[in-house]
N, C-alpha and C positions, 0 to 999 in steps of 0.2 A: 558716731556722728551721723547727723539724719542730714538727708540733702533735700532743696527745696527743689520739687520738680517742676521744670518749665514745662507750663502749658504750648502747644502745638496751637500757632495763631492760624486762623484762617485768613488768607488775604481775600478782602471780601472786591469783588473787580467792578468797578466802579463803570458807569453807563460813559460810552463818549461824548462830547460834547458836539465836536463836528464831526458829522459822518462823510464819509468821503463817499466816491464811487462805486468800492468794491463793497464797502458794505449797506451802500442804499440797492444795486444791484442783488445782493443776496438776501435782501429783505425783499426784493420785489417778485424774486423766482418763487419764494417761499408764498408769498399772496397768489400767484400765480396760479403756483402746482395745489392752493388749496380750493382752487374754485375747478368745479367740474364740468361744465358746461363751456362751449366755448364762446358763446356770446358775454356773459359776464367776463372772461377773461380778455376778451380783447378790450370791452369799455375800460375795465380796471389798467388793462396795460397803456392804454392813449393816457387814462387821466395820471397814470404814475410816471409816462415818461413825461408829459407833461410838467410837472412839479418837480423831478430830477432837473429838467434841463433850466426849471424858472430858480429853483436853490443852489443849483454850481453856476447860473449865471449871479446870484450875488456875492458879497464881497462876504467872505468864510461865515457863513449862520452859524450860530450853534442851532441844532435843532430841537427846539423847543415850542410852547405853546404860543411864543411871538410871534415867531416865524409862520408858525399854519394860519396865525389871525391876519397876518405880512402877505400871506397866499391868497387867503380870504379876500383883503381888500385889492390883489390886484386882479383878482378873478370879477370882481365886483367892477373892478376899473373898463373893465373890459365887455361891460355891458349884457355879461349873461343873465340867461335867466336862470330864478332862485333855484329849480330845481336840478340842472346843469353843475351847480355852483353845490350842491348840497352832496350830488355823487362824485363830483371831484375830490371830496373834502371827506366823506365816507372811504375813496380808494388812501386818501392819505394816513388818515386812520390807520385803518388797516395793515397798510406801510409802516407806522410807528410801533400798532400791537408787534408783527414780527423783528422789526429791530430792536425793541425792548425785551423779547423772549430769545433774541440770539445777544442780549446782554450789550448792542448796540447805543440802544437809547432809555432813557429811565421812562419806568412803568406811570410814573407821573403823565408825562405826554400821553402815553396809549390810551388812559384811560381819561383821560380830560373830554367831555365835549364842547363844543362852541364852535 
C-alpha cells in the first residue's frame, strides 16, 4: 500500500494592514540606522515623526497608498512648498520600503510612486 505524501505547506505571512507603533517605530529605526550622516537623519526623523503622529492621530488607516495620497493632501493643506512636501513624502517611502522588508507592509506600497 503506497501512501500519498502530504506536501509541507508554507504559510506564506501575509503584509499588515494597520501598523501600529511598534511596528512603524521599527521601520523608522531601520530608515534611521541606514542613513549615515547625521543631517539626513534628522530631516528624515522630523518628517517620520511627523506622519506617525498625523497616521495614529487618524481614525485606524490601513496603510496603504490612500493613505500617503491622505498625507499628500494634508501636507498640501497646510501650505507647504512643493519641495518640503516632496521630502516628506520621500522619508515616507522609505518608511514603507522597511516596513515591507520586515514583512509589515506589502511591497505594493514601497514601491508605488506618487
Amino acid at each position: 500500500m503506497m501512501r500519498k505524501s502530504k506536501g509541507i505547506r508554507k504559510k506564506t505571512r501575509r503584509p499588515k494592514l494597520k501598523l501600529g507603533l511598534p511596528d512603524l517605530d521599527h521601520s523608522k529605526s531601520a530608515v534611521l540606522d541606514s542613513l549615515r550622516s547625521p543631517e539626513p537623519q534628522r530631516g528624515y526623523r522630523h518628517s517620520i515623526d511627523e506622519f506617525i503622529a498625523w497616521y495614529c492621530s487618524e481614525p485606524r488607516l490601513s496603510f496603504n497608498k490612500t493613505v500617503v495620497m491622505r498625507y499628500r493632501i494634508h501636507l498640501e493643506s497646510r501650505q507647504l512648498a512643493p519641495g518640503t512636501i516632496n521630502v516628506r513624502l520621500a522619508a515616507v517611502r522609505r518608511l514603507a520600503y522597511e516596513a515591507a522588508d520586515a514583512g509589515c507592509a506589502s511591497w505594493e506600497l514601497a514601491n508605488r510612486r506618487g
